[in-house]
C-alpha positions as CSV (number, residue, x, y, z in Angstrom):
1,X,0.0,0.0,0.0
2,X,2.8,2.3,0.7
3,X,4.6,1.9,-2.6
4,X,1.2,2.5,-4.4
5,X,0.5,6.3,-2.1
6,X,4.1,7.0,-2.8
7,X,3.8,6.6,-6.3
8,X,0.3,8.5,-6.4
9,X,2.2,10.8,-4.6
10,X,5.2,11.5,-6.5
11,X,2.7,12.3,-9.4
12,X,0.6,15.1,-7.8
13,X,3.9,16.5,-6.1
14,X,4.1,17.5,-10.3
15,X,1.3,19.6,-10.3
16,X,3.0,23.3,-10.1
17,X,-0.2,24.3,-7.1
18,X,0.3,21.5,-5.4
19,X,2.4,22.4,-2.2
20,X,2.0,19.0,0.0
21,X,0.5,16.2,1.3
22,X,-0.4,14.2,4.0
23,X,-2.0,10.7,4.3
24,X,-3.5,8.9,7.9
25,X,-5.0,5.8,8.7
26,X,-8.2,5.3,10.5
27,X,-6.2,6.0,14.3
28,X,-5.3,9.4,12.6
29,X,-1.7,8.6,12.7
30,X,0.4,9.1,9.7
31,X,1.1,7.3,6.7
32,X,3.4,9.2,4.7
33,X,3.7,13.1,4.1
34,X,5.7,15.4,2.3
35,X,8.6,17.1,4.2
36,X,6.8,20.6,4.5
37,X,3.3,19.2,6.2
38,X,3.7,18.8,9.8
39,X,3.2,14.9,10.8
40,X,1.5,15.8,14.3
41,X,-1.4,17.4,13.2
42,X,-2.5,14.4,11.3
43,X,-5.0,13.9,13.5
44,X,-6.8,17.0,12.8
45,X,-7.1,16.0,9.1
46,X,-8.4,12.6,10.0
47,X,-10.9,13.9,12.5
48,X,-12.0,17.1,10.1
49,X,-12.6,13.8,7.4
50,X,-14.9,11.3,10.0
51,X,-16.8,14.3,11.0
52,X,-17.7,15.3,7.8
53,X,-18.7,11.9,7.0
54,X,-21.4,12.0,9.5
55,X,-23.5,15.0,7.9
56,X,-24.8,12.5,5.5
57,X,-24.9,8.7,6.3
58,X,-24.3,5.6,3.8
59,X,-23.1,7.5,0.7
60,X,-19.4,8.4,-0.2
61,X,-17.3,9.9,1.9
62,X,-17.4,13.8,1.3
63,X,-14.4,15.6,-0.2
64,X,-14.1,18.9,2.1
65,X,-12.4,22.2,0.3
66,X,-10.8,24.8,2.6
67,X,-10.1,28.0,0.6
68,X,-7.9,31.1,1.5
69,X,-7.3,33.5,-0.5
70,X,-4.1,32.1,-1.5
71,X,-4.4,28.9,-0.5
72,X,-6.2,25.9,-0.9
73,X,-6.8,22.2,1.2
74,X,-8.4,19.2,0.3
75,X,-9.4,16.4,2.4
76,X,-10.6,12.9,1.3
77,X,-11.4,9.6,2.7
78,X,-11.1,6.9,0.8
79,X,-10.9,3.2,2.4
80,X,-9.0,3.5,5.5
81,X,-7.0,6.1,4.3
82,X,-7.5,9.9,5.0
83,X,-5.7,12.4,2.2
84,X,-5.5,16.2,2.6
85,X,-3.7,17.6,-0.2
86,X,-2.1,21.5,0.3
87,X,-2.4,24.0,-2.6
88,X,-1.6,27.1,-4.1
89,X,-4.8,28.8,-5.1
């Protein structure tokens, strides 16, 4: 599993907006993560991603957009494994 996020990885780290990444498990500890996301807050990502998921039971798990003005975060559960993906807007 580890070899497949890293390569899924390595190709979205090629998308020029795309600042970082960071992917949990269902304990919200971390997976793997690019060197500029902080591993700690892992967590917080998993936690934003199971909340969200309880708005609207037995469909797919929502993908939740944070915007800034200059900077955007994406958040995904898919399986057991939480994404959030950090972005220049």
């Amino acid at each position: 599993m580890e070899a497949n996020l890293k390569a899924e990885f390595d190709e979205l780290m090629k998308n020029e907006n795309v600042t970082g990444y960071i992917a949990t498990n269902d304990n919200g500890l971390c997976l793997m993560a690019s060197p500029n996301v902080n591993e700690e807050l892992s967590g917080v990502w998993y936690s934003i991603a199971r909340l969200a998921s309880q708005i609207e039971s037995g469909g797919e798990d929502p993908l939740i957009n944070f915007q800034g003005e200059t900077k955007q975060c994406l958040i995904k559960k898919e399986d057991s494994v939480t994404t959030t993906v950090f972005m220049n807007r």
